[in-house]
MIBA-712546 format. One record per residue: residue in three letters; x, z, y of N, C-alpha, C in turn. Coordinates in nm, 2 decimals, always signed. Layout:
<pts>
code; nxx; nzz; nyy; caxx; cazz; cayy; cxx; czz; cyy
Ala; X; Z; Y; X; Z; Y; X; Z; Y
...
</pts>
This chain:
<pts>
code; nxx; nzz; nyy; caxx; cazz; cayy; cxx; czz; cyy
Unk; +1.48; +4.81; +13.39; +1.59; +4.78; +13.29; +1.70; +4.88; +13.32
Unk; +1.74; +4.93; +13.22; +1.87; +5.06; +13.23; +1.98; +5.02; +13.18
Unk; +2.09; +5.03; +13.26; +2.20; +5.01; +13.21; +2.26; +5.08; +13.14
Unk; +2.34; +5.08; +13.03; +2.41; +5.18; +12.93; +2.57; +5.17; +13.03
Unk; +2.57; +5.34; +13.02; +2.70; +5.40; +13.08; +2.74; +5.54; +13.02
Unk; +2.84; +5.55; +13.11; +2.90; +5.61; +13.01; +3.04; +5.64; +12.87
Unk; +3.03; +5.66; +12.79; +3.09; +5.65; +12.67; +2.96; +5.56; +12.53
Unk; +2.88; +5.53; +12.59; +2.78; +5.45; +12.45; +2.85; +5.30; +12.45
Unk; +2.91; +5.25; +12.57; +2.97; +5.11; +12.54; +3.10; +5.13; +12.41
Unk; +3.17; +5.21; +12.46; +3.28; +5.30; +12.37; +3.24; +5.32; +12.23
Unk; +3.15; +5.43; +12.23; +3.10; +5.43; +12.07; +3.06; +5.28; +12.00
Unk; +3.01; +5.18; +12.08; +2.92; +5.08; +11.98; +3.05; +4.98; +11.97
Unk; +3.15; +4.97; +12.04; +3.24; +4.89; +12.00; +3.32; +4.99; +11.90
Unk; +3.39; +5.06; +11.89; +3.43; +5.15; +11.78; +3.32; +5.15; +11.66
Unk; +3.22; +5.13; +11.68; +3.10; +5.13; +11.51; +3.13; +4.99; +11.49
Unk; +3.17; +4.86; +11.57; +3.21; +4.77; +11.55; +3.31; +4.72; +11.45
Unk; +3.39; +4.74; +11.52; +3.55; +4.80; +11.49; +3.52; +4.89; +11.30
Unk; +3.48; +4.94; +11.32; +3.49; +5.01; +11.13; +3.35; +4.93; +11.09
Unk; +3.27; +4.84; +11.11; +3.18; +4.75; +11.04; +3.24; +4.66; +11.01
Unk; +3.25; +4.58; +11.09; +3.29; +4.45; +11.07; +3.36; +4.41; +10.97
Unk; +3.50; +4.47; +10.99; +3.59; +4.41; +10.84; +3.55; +4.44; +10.73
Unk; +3.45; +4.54; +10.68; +3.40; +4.53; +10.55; +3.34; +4.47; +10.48
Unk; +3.23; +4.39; +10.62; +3.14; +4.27; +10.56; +3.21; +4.15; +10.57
Unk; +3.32; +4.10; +10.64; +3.45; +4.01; +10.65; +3.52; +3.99; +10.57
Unk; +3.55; +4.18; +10.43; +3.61; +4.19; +10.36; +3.51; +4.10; +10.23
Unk; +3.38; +4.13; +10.24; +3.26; +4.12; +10.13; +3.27; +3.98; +10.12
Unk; +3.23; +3.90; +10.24; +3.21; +3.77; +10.26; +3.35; +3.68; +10.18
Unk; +3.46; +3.75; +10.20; +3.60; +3.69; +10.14; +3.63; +3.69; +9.99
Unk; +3.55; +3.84; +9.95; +3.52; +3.84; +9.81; +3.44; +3.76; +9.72
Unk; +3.30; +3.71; +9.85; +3.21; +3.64; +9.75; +3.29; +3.48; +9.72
Unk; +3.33; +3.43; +9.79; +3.46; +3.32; +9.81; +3.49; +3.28; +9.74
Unk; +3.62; +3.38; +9.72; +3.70; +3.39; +9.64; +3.64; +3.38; +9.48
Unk; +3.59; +3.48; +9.45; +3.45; +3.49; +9.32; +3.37; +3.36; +9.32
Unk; +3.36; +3.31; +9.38; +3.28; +3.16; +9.37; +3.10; +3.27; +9.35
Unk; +3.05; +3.36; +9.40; +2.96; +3.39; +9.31; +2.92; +3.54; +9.41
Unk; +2.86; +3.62; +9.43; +2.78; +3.71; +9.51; +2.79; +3.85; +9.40
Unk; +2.79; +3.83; +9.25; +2.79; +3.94; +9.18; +2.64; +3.99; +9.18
Unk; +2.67; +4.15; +9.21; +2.51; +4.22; +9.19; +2.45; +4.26; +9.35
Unk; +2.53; +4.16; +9.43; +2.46; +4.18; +9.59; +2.29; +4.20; +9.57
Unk; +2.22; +4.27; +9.64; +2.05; +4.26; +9.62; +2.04; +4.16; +9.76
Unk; +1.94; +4.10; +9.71; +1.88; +3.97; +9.79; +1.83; +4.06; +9.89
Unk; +1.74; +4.12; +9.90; +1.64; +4.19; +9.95; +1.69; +4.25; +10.10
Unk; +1.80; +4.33; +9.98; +1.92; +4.39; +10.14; +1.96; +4.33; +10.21
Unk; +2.03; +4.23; +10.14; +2.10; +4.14; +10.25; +2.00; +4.11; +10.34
Unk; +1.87; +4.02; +10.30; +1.80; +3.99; +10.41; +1.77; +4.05; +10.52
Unk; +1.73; +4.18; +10.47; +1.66; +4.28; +10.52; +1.83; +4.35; +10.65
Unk; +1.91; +4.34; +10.63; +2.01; +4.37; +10.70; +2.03; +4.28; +10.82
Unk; +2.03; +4.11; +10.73; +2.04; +4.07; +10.85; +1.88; +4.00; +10.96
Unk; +1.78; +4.10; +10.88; +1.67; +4.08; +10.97; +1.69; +4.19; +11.10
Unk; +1.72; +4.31; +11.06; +1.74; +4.40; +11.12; +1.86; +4.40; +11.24
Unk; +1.97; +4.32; +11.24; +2.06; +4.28; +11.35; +2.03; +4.22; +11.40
Unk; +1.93; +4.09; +11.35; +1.90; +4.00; +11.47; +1.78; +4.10; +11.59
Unk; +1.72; +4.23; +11.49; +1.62; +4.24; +11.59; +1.73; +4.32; +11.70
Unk; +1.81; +4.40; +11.64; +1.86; +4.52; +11.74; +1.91; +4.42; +11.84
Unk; +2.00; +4.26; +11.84; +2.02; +4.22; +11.96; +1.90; +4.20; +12.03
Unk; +1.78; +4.17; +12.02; +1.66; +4.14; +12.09; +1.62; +4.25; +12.18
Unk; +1.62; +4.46; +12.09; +1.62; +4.54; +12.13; +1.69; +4.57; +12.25
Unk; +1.81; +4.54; +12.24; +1.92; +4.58; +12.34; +1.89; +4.54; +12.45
Unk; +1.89; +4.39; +12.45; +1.86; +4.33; +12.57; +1.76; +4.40; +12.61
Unk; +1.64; +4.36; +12.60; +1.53; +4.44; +12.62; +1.52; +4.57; +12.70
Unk; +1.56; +4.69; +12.60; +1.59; +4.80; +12.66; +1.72; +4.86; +12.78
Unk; +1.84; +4.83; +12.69; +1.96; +4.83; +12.81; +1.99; +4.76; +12.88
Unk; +1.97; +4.58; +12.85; +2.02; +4.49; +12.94; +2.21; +4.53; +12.94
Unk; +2.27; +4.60; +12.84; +2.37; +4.59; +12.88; +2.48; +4.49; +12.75
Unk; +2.51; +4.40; +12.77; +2.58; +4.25; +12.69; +2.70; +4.31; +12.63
Unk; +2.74; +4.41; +12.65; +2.81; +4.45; +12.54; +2.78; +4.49; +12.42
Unk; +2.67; +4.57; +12.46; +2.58; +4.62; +12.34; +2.53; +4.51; +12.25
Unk; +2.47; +4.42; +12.31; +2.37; +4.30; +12.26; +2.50; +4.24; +12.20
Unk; +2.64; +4.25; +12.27; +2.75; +4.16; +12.21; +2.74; +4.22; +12.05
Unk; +2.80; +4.35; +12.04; +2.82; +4.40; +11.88; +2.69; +4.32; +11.83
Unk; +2.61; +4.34; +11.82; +2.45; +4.29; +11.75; +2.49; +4.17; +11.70
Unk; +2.54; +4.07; +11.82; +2.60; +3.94; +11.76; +2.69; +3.95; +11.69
Unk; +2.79; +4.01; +11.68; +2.87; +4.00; +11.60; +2.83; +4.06; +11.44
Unk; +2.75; +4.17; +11.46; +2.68; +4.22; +11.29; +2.63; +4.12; +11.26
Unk; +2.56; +4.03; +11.36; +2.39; +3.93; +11.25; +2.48; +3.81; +11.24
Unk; +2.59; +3.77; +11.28; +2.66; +3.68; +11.23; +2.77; +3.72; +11.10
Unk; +2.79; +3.84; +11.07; +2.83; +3.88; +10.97; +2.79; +3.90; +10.85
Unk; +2.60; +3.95; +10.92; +2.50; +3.92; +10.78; +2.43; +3.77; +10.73
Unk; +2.46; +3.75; +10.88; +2.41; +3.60; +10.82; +2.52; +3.50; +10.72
Unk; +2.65; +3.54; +10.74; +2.74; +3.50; +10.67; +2.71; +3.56; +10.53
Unk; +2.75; +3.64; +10.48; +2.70; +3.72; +10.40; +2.55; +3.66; +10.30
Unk; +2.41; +3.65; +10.42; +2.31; +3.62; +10.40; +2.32; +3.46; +10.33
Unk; +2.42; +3.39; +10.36; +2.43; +3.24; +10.35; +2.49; +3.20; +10.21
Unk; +2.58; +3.31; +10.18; +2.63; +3.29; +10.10; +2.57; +3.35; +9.96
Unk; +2.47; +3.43; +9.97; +2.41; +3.48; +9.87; +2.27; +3.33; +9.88
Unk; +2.24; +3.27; +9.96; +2.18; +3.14; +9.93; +2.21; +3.05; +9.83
Unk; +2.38; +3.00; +9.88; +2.46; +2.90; +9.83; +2.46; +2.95; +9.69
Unk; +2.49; +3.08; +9.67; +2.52; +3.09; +9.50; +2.44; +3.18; +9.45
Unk; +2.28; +3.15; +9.48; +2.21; +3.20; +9.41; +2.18; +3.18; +9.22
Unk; +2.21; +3.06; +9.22; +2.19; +3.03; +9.06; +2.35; +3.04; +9.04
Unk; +2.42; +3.08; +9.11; +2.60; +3.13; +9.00; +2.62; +3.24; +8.93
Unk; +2.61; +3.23; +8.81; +2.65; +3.38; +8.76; +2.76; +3.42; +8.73
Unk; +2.82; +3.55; +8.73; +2.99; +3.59; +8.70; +2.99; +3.57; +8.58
Unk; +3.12; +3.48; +8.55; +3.12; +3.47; +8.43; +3.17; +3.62; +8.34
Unk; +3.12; +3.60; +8.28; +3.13; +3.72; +8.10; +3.31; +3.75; +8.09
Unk; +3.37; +3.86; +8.09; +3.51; +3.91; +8.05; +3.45; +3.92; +7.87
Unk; +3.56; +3.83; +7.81; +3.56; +3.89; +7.68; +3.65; +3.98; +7.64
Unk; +3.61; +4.06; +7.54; +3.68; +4.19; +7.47; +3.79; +4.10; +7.44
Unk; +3.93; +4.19; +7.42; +4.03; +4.18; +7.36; +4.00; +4.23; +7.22
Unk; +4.05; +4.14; +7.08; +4.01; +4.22; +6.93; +4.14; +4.33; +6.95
</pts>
């Protein structure tokens, strides 16, 4: 097992840091919207299948829990995300009507 040193603890908290609030931002939007919009099912899933694996990877390969930490913090951001495109799968946005 290898431990990650160096500057790669540094980088993956800083890709942290510019990820996170956007899907924090997303998640606040769906909320607020009562409704998901034109999110793709697919992606979402497929995103947060892919975080849950990279924490599994990490461990694995680097053993180092900071690394594995960011991972938690993405797959609970997709899974939020992911949960909420469950909850309002049959909600559609409602229709803006034209002004005459």
């Amino acid at each position: 097992m290898q431990k990650c040193h160096g500057n790669i603890g540094q980088v993956q908290m800083t890709k942290r840091r510019f990820s996170t609030p956007p899907q924090l931002l997303q998640a606040a939007t769906n909320y607020r919207n009562g409704h998901t919009g034109q999110l793709s099912a697919i992606t979402v899933f497929l995103l947060f299948g892919g975080s849950l694996a990279r924490i599994f990877t990490s461990i694995q390969e680097t053993g180092d829990p900071l690394m594995a930490g960011t991972f938690v913090v993405s797959s609970l951001c997709n899974g939020l995300i992911a949960a909420q495109l469950l909850f309002y799968w049959n909600v559609k946005a409602p229709h803006k009507k034209k002004k005459e």
